[in-house]
KOLDREN-199418 format. One record per residue: residue in three letters; y negated, x, z negated of N, C-alpha, C in turn. Coordinates in Angstrom, 1 decimal, always signed. Atoms other than C-alpha are relative to their C-alpha. Layout:
<domars>
{domar 'ALA',{Y,X,Z},{Y,X,Z},{Y,X,Z}};
...
</domars>
This chain:
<domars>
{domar 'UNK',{+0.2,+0.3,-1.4},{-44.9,+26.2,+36.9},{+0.1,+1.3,+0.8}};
{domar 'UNK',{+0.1,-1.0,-0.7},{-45.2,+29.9,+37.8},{+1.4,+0.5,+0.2}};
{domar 'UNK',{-1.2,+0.1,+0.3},{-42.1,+30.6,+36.6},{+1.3,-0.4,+1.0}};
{domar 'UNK',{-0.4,+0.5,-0.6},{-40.7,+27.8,+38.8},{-0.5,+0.4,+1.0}};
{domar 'UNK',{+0.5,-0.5,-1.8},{-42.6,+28.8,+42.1},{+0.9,+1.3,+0.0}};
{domar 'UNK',{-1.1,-1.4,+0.0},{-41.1,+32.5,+41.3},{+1.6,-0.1,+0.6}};
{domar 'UNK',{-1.7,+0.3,+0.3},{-37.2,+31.3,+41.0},{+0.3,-0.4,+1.3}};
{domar 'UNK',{+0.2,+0.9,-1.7},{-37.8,+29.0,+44.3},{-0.1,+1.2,+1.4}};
{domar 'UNK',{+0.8,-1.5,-1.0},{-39.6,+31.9,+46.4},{+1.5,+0.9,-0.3}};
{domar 'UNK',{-1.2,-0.8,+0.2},{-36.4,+34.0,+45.2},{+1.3,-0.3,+0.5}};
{domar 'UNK',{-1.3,+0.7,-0.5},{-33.9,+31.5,+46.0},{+0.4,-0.1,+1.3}};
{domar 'UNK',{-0.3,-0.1,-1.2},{-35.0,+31.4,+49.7},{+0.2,+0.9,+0.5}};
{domar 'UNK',{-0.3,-1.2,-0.8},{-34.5,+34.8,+50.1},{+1.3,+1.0,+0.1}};
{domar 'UNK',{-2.0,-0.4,+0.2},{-30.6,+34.6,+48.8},{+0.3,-0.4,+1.4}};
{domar 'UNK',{-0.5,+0.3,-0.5},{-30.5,+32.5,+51.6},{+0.2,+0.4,+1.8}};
{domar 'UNK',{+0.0,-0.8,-1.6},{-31.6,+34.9,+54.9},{+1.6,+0.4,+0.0}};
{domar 'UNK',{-0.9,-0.2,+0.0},{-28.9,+35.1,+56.6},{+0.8,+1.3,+0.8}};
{domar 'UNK',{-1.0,-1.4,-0.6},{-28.3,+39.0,+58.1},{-0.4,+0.7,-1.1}};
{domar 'UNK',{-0.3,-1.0,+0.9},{-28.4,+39.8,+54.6},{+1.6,+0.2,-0.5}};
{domar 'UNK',{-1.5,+0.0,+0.0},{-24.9,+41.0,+53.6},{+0.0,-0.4,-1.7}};
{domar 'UNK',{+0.5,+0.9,+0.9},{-25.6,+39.6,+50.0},{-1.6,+0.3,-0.5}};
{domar 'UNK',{+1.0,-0.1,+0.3},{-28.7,+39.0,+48.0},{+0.4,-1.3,-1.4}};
{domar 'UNK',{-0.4,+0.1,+1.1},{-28.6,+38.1,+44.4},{-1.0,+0.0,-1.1}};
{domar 'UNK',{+1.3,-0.6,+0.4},{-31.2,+37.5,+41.7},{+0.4,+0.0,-1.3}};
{domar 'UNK',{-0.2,+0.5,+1.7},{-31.3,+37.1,+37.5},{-0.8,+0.6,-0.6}};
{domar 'UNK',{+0.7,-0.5,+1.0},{-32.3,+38.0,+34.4},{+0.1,+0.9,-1.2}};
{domar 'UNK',{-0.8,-1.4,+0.7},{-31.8,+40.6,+32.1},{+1.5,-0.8,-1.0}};
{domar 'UNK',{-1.2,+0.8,+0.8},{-28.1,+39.9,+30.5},{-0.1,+0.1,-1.6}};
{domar 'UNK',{-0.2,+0.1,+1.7},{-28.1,+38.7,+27.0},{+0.9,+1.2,-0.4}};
{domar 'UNK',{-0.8,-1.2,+0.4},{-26.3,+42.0,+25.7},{-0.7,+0.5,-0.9}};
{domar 'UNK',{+0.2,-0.4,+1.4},{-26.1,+43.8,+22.6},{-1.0,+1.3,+0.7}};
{domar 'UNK',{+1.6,-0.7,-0.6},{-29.7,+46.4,+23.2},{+1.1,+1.6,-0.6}};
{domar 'UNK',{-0.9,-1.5,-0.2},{-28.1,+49.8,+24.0},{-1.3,+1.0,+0.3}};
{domar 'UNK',{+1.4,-1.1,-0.4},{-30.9,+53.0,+24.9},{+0.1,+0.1,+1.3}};
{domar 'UNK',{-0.1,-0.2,-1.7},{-29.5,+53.2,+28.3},{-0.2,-1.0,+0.8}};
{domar 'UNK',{+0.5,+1.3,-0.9},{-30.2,+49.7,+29.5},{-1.8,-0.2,+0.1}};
{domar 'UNK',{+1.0,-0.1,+0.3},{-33.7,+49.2,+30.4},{+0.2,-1.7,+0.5}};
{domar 'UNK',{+0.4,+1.5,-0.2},{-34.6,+45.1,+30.0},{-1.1,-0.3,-0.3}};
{domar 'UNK',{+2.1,+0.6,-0.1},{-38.7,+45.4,+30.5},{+0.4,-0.9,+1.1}};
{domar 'UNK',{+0.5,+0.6,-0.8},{-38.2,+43.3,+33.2},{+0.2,-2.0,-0.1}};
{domar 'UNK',{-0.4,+1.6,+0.3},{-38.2,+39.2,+33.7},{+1.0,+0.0,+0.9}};
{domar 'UNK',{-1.2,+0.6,-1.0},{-36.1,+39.1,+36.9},{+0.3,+1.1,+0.4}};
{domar 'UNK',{-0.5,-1.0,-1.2},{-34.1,+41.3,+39.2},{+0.6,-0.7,+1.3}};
{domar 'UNK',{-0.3,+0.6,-1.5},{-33.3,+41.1,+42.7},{+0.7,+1.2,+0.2}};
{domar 'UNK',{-0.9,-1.1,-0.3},{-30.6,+42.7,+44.3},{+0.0,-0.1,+1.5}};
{domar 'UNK',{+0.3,+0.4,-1.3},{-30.7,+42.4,+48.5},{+1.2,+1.7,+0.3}};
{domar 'UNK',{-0.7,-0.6,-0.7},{-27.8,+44.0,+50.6},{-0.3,-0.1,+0.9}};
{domar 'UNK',{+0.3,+0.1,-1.8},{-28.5,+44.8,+54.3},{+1.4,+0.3,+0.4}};
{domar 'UNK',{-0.9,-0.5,-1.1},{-25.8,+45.0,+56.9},{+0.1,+1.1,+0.7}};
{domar 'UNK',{+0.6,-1.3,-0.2},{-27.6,+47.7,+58.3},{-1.3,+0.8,-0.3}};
{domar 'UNK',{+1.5,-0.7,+0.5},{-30.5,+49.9,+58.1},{-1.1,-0.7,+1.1}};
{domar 'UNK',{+0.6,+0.7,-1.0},{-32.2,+47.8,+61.1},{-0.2,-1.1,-0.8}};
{domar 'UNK',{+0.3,+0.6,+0.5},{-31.9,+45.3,+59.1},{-1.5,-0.5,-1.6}};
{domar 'UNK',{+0.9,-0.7,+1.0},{-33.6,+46.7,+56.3},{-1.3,+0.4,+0.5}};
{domar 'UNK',{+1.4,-0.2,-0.2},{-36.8,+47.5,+58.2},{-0.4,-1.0,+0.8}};
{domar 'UNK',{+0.4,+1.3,-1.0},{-36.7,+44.4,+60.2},{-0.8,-0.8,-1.9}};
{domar 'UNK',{+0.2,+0.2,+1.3},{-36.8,+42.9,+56.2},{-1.4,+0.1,-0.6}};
{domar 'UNK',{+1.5,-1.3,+0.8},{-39.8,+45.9,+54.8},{-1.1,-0.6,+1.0}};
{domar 'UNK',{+1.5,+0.2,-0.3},{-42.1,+45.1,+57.8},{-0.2,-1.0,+1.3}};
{domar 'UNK',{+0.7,+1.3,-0.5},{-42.0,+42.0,+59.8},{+0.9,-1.5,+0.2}};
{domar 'UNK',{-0.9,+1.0,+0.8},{-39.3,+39.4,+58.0},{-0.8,-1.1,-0.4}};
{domar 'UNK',{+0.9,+0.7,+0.5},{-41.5,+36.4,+57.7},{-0.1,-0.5,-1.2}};
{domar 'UNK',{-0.4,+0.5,+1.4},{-39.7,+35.3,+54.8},{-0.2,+1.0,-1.4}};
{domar 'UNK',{+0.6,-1.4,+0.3},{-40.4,+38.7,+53.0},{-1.0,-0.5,-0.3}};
{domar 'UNK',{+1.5,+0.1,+0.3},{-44.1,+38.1,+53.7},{-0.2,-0.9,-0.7}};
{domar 'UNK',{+0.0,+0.9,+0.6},{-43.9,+34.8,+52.8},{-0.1,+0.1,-2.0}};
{domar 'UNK',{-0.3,-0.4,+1.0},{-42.4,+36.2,+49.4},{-1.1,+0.7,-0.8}};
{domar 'UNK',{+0.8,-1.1,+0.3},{-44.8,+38.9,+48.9},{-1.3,-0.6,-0.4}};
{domar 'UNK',{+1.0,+0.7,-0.3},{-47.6,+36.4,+49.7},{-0.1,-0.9,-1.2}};
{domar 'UNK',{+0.5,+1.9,+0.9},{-47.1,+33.1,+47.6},{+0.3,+0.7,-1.7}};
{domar 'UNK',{-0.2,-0.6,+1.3},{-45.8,+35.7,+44.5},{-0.8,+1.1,-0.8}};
{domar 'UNK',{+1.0,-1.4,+0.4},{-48.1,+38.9,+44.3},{-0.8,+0.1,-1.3}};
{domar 'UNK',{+0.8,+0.0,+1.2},{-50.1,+37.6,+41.5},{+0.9,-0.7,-1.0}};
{domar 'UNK',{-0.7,+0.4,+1.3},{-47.2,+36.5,+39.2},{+0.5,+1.2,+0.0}};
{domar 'UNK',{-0.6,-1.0,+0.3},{-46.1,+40.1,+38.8},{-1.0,+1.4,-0.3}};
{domar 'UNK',{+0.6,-1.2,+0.8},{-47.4,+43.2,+36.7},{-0.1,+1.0,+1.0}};
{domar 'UNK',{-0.9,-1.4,-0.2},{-45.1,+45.8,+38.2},{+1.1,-0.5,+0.8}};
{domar 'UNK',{-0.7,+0.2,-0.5},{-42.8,+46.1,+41.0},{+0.8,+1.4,-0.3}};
{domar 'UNK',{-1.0,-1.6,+0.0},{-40.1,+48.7,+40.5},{+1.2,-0.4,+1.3}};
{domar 'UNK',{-0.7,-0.1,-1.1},{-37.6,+49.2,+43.9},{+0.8,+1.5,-0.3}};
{domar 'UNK',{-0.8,-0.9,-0.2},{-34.6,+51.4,+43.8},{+1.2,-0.3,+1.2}};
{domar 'UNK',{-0.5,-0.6,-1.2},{-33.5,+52.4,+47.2},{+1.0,+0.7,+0.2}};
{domar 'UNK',{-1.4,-1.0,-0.5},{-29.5,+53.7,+47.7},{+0.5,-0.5,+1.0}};
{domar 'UNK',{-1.2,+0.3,-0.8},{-26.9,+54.1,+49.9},{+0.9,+0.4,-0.4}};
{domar 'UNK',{-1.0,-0.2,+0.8},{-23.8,+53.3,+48.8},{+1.2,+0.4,+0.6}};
{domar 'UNK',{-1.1,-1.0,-0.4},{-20.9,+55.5,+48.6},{+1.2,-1.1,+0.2}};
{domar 'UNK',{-0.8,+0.8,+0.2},{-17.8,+53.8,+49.7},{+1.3,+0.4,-0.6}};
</domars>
C-alpha cells in the first residue's frame, strides 16, 4: 500500500505542467558495476523551464507540498543533485 501511495504521489508530479520534463523509476536491472550506486528504491528526475520555475516548485508549488506531505514518512533518505546543464 505504501509503495502504491508513493508511485501515485510521483505520478502526479510527472504531470505539472511548467515542468519541461519530469520522469520517475527504479534502479535499472544492470549488470552491478562500482560506479553505479543502486541504494535507492526510486528516482525522480524534474526538468524546469526555468530557474523561476524551480523556486516557484522548492517553495510554494502546492503539488510539491502536497508530495512532501502525504510521503515524508515512507522515506529514510532524500538525496537531490542540483545541475545546470551544459548545452
Amino acid at each position: 500500500a505504501q509503495r502504491s501511495t508513493f508511485e501515485a504521489e510521483l505520478q502526479r508530479l510527472t504531470k505539472l505542467s511548467y515542468l519541461a520534463r519530469c520522469q520517475f523509476g527504479q534502479p535499472a536491472a544492470l549488470e552491478k558495476r562500482p560506479v553505479v550506486d543502486s541504494s535507492y528504491d526510486f528516482g525522480l528526475q524534474v526538468e524546469f523551464k526555468t530557474l523561476a520555475d524551480h523556486d516557484f516548485y522548492q517553495k510554494q508549488c502546492p503539488d510539491h507540498a502536497r508530495f512532501v506531505a502525504t510521503c515524508k514518512s515512507l522515506w529514510e533518505k532524500v538525496v537531490i543533485y542540483d545541475f545546470s546543464p551544459h548545452a
